[in-house]
N, C-alpha and C positions, 0 to 999 in steps of 0.2 A: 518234922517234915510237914511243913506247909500245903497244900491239896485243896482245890477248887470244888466247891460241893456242886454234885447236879443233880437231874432226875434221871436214877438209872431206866432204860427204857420207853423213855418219852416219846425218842426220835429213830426209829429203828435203821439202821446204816444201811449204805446203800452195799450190795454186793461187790465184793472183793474184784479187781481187775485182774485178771490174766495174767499170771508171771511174765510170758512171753512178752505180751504185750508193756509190761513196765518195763521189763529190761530194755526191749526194743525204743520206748519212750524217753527213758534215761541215757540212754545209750545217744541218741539224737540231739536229745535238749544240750548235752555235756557237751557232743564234740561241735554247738553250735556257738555254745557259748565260749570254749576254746578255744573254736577259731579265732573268738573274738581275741581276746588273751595273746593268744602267741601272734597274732597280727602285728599287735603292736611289739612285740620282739624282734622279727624278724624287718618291722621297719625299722627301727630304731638302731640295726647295725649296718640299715642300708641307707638309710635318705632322713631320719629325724635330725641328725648331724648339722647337713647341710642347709636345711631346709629353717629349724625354730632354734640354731643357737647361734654365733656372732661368730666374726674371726674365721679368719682364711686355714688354719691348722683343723683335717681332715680330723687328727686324730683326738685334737681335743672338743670338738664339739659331737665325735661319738661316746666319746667317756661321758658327755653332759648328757646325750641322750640316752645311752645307757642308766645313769643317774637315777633319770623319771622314769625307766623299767625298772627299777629298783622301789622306787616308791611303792608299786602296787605290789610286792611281797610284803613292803612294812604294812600295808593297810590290810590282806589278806586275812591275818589272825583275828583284827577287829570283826570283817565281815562273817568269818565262824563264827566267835559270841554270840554277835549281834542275832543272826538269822539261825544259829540253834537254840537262841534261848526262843524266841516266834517261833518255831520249826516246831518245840516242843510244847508250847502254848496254842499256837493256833492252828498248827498242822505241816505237815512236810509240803505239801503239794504247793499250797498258797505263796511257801516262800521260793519254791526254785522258780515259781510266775516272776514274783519281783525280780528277783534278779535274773534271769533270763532279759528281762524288761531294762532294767537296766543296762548294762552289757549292750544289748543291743542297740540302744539311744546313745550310748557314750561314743560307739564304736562309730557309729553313723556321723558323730558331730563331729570325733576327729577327723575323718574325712572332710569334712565342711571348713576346717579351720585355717585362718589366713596363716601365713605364714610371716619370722620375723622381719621380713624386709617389707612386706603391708603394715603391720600391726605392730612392731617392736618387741619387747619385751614382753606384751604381753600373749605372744605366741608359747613363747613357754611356759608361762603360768598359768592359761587355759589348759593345756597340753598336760600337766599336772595335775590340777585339778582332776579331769579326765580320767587321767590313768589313776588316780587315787579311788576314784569313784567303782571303775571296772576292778582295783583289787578288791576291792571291799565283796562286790555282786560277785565273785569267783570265789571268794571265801566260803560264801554261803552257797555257792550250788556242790561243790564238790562232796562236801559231807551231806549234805542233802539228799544226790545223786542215790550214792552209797545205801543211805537208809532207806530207799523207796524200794530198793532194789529186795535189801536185805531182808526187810521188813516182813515183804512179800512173796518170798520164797521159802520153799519146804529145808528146813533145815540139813535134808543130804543133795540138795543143790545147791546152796549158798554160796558156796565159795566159788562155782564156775559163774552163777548168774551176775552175781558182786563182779567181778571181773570188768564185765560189759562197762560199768561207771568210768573206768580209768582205758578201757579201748576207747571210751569218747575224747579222752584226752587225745589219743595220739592222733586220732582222726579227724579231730580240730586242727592239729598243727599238718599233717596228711593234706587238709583243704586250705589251712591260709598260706604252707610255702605253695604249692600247689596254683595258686591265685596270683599269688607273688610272682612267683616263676613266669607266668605267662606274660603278666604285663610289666616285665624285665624286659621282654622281646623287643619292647617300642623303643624306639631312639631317644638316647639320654634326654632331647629336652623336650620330651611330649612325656615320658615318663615322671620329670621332672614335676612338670607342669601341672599337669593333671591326672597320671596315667594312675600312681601312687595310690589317689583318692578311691578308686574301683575298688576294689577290694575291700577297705572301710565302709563306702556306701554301701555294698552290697548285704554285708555285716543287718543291715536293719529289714530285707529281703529274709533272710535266713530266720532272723527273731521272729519273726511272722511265723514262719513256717513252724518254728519249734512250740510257738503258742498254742496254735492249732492242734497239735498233737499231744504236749502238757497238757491241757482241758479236759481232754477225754480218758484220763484216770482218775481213777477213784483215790481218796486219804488210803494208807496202809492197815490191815486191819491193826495192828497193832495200836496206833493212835486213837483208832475209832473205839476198841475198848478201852483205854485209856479215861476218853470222854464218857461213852457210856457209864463209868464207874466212877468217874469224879474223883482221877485219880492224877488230873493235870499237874503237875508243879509248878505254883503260883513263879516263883524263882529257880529254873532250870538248869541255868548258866552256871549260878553260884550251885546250884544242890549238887551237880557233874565235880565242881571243882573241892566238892569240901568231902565229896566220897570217893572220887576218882583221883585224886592226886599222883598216885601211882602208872595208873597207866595212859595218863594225859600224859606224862615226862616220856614214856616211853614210846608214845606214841608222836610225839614234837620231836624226838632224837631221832629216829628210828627216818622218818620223814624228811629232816633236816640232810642226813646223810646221801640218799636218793634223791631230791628234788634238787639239793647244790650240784652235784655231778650230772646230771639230765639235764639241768638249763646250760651250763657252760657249754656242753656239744652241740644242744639244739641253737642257742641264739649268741652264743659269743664265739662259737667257730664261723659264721658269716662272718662276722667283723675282723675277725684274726686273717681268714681267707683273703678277703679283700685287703690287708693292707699289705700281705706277702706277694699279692699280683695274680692270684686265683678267683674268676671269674665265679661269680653267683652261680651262673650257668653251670658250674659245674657240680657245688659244694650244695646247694638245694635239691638238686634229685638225689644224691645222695643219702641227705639227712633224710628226704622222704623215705627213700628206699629203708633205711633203719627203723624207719616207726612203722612200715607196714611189715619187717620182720617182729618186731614189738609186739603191735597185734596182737600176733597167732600164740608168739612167747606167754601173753598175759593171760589168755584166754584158757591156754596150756596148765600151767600154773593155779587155776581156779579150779581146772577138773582134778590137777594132784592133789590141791588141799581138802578138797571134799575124798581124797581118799587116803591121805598122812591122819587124817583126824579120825575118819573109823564112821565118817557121815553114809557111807554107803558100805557094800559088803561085797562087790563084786566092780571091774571096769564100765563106767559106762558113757561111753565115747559118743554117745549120739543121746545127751540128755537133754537137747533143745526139743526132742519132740513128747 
């Protein structure tokens, strides 16, 4: 085991952040960058189609758009490596900034992007790009999230506060059909037009705002002794993979099962809807309606496992205060 030598005590850390305040933190940052994420799902089974592929067949230019939403699940696993091996080098906080950072720029430029009857071909190949980019920055904020959370909570809250990371999930998508939905309202071809782009550009509004809030937490204590003891590992990624092999598998399966069956309702029943003659209008407050029972579901689910595991010794239903 390879390990960074420091001076223990040199640089005395700064005080722990406030559980509340990190879950609330995390809880924000996620569902801002999720918005970003499912944005581009939910366009891509409504207008990426028509808009950056060729050929008058509705159906085949949402398969191609569908395609490039598929890309950013292959680039995802890269973006965990990448930003847990930094995560555990240079700290948790620093990398969900980058990728918040990113995500937000990418999300903003789709919006800015000609489309193929301006630019040709090369609408979809920017458009890739793009979305290659934002799987990658989702990669690394989700386990990120997770850890800032985990890290900093008393070990018979964990399992409710941990929770909050993946409520940001639903409430990113909560806010981009949400966004969607409204500027559906416009007439096809001002929607067309321009209407589409709203919702992306606003994507770089939102990153702001999630910066703002990132900033003002502290590293986890966890990390911060870590450093104090110069107990970093110079090689993170590889150390997880050559001692965790077991529950990395279990944990990619486990995931694999759940995240296939949640994307196909969430972003390819738009598409299905729409070509059986079922209005957006209808099938988006719906899917919303599902993630804000989610929610409560998830959240629900956090205060059982802090109590299936033996982390507490009695109910406690009101452990946000």
């Amino acid at each position: 085991m390879t390990t960074d030598t420091g001076n223990p005590g040199s640089n005395p850390s700064p005080p722990a952040t406030p559980i509340k305040r990190v879950a609330t933190a995390s809880l924000i940052g996620s569902a801002l960058e999720w918005y970003d994420f499912f944005l581009y799902g939910t366009a891509a089974a409504l207008v990426f189609g028509p808009l950056f592929f060729t050929g008058d067949d509705s159906l085949t230019g949402t398969l191609a758009a569908f395609g490039t939403f598929a890309i950013g699940f292959v680039a995802r696993p890269i973006g965990g490596v990448v930003f847990g091996h930094f995560g555990d080098r240079l700290g948790r906080k620093s990398m969900l900034v980058i990728t918040l950072m990113m995500m937000g720029v990418c999300t903003a430029l789709i919006g800015l992007l000609p489309t193929y009857q301006q630019i040709g071909f090369w609408a979809p190949v920017l458009l890739v790009v793009l979305r290659i980019i934002q799987g990658i920055a989702v990669g690394g904020e989700w386990g990120g999230a997770v850890l800032l959370i985990s890290e900093n909570a008393q070990p018979h809250r964990r399992g409710f506060f941990s929770a909050f990371s993946q409520v940001g999930v639903t409430i990113g998508f909560i806010l981009s059909s949400s966004v969607f939905a409204l500027v559906t309202l416009l007439p096809d071809d001002q929607f067309l037009t321009w209407g589409w782009r709203i919702p992306f550009l606003l994507g770089l509004v939102l990153m702001l705002a999630g910066l703002i809030i990132r900033m003002k937490i502290t590293e986890t204590p966890v990390f911060q002794e870590l450093q104090t003891e110069g107990k970093v590992e110079r090689y993170p990624a590889l150390e997880a993979i050559r001692t965790q092999r077991r529950s990395i598998l279990l944990t990619v399966g486990a995931r694999m099962a759940e995240n296939g069956g949640s994307y196909i309702f969430l972003v390819f029943s738009l598409a299905y809807g729409s070509h059986l003659g079922i209005s957006s209008d209808v099938i988006l407050p719906a899917i919303i309606a599902a993630n804000v029972v989610q929610t409560f579901t998830m959240v629900g689910l956090g205060l059982l496992h802090d109590q299936v595991t033996g982390s507490v010794t009695q109910p406690e239903w009101l452990v946000w205060s």
